[in-house]
C-alpha positions as a printed Julia matrix, in Angstrom:
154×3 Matrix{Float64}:
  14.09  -58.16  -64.5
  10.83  -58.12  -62.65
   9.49  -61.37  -63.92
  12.73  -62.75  -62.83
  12.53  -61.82  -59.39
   8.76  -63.03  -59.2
  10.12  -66.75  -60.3
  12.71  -66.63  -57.68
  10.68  -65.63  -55.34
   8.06  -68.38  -56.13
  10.84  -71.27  -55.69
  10.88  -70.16  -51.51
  10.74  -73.14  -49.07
   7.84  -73.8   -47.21
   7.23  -72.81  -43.86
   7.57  -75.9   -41.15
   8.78  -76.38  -37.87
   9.34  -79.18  -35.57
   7.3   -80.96  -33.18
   7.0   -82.94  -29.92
   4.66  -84.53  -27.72
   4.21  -82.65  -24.67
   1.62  -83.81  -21.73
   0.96  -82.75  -18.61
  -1.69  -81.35  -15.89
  -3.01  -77.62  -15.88
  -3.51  -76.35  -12.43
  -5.11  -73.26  -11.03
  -4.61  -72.35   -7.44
  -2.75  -76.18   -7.05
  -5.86  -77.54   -8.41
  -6.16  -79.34  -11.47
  -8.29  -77.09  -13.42
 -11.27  -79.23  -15.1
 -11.48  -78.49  -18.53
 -10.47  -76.26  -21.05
  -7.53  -75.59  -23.92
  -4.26  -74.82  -23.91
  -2.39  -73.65  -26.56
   1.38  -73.68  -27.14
   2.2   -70.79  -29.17
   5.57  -70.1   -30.71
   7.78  -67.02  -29.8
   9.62  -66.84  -33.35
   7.91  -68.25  -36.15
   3.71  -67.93  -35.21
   3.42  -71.67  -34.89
   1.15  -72.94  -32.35
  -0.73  -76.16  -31.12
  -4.0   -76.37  -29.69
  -5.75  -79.26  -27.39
  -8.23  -79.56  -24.78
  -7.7   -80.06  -20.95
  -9.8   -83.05  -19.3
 -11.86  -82.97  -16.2
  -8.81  -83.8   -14.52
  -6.5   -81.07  -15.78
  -4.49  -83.53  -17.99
  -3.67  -82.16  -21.56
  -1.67  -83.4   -24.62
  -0.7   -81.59  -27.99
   2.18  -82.29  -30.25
   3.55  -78.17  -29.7
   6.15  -76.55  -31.64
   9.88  -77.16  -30.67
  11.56  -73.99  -29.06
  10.26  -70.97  -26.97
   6.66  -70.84  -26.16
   4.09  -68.99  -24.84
   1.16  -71.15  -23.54
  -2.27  -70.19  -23.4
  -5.29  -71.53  -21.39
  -8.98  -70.81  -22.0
 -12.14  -72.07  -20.75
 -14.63  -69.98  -21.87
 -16.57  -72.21  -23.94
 -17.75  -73.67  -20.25
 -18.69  -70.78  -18.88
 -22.29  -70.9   -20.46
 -22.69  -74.36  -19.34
 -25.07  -74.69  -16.14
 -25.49  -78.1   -15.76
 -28.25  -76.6   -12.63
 -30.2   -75.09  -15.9
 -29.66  -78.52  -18.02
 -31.02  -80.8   -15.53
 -34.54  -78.84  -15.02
 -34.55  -79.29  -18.95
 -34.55  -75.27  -18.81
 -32.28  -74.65  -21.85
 -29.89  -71.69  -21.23
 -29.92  -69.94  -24.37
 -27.12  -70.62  -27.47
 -25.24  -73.66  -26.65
 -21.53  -72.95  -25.76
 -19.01  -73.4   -28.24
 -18.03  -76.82  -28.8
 -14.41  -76.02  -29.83
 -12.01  -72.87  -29.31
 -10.48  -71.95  -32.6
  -6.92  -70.91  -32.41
  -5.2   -69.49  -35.66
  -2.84  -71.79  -36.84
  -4.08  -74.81  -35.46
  -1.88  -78.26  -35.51
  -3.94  -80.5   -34.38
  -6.28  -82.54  -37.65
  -9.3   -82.86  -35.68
 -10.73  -81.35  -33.09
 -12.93  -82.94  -29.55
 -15.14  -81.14  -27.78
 -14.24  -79.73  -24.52
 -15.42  -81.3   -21.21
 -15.43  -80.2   -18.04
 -16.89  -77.54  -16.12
 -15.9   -73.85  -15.56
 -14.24  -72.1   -13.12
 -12.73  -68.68  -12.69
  -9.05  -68.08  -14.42
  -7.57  -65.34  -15.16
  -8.04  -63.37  -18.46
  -4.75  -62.92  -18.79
  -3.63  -66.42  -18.86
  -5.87  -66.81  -22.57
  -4.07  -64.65  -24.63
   0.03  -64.78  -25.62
   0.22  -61.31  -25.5
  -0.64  -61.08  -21.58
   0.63  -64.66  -20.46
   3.31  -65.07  -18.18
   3.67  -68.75  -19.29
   6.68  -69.42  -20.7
   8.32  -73.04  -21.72
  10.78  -74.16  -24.0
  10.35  -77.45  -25.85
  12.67  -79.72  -26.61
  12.75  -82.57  -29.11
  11.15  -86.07  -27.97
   8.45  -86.76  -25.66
   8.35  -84.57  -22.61
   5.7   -83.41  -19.63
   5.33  -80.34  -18.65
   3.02  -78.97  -15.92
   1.29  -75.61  -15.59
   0.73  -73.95  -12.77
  -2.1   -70.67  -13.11
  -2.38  -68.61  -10.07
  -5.98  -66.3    -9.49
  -3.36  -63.54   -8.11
  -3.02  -61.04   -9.85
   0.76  -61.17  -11.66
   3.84  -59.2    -9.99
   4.55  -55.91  -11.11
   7.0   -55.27  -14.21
């Protein structure tokens, strides 16, 4: 009886989910925030998709169909001083080319440009985001709006 249910359970589908393109512009504080990644992370099913933000705050990622919560980080440019690069000073490690995200669609990965500015913390982790967006089959935009105020209360 045991081996039994070990072959059945063997013959269970494969996890997948549907995608779409999304693209649009991050902004922080109505300004297009320059550089980063965003990250489009399921609510049921722990899909997510992962892609960088340009200098001008444009992104695009092919992100899970249904509920979301997105993500932005740009802490691999926080290191970056291009003050420190131009006097050929060095600034210790170099940043992080990439920011890995469990789960990852996307096949290959480009580094991040851009420069760094303040967001908040909260906006880099699903747990703490207030971003919500629901995707929908087909090709769709989608803007995102960050704000350096602190979030209302619960």
């Amino acid at each position: 009886m045991g081996v039994l249910a070990w072959v059945a359970g063997c013959n269970q589908p494969q996890r997948s989910t549907e995608h779409a393109e999304v693209s649009g512009r991050v902004l922080i504080d109505n300004k297009p925030l320059p550089g980063g990644q965003i990250s489009f992370v399921a609510v049921k099913g722990g899909f997510a998709a992962s892609g960088n933000i340009d200098e001008n705050g444009n992104y695009q990622i092919k992100a899970p169909v249904g509920e979301v919560t997105i993500t932005v980080n740009n802490a691999a440019l926080q290191n970056q001083d291009p003050r420190k690069a131009a006097k050929g000073k060095g600034g210790g490690n170099a940043p992080p080319k990439e920011l890995p995200h469990p789960k990852e669609v996307a096949p290959e990965v480009q580094p991040i440009k851009g420069h760094w500015v303040s967001i908040p913390s909260r906006y880099a982790n699903a747990d703490t985001s207030e971003l919500k967006y629901t995707v929908t089959a087909g090709q769709q935009t989608h803007d995102v709006n960050l704000s350096s105020a602190p979030p209302p209360p619960k």
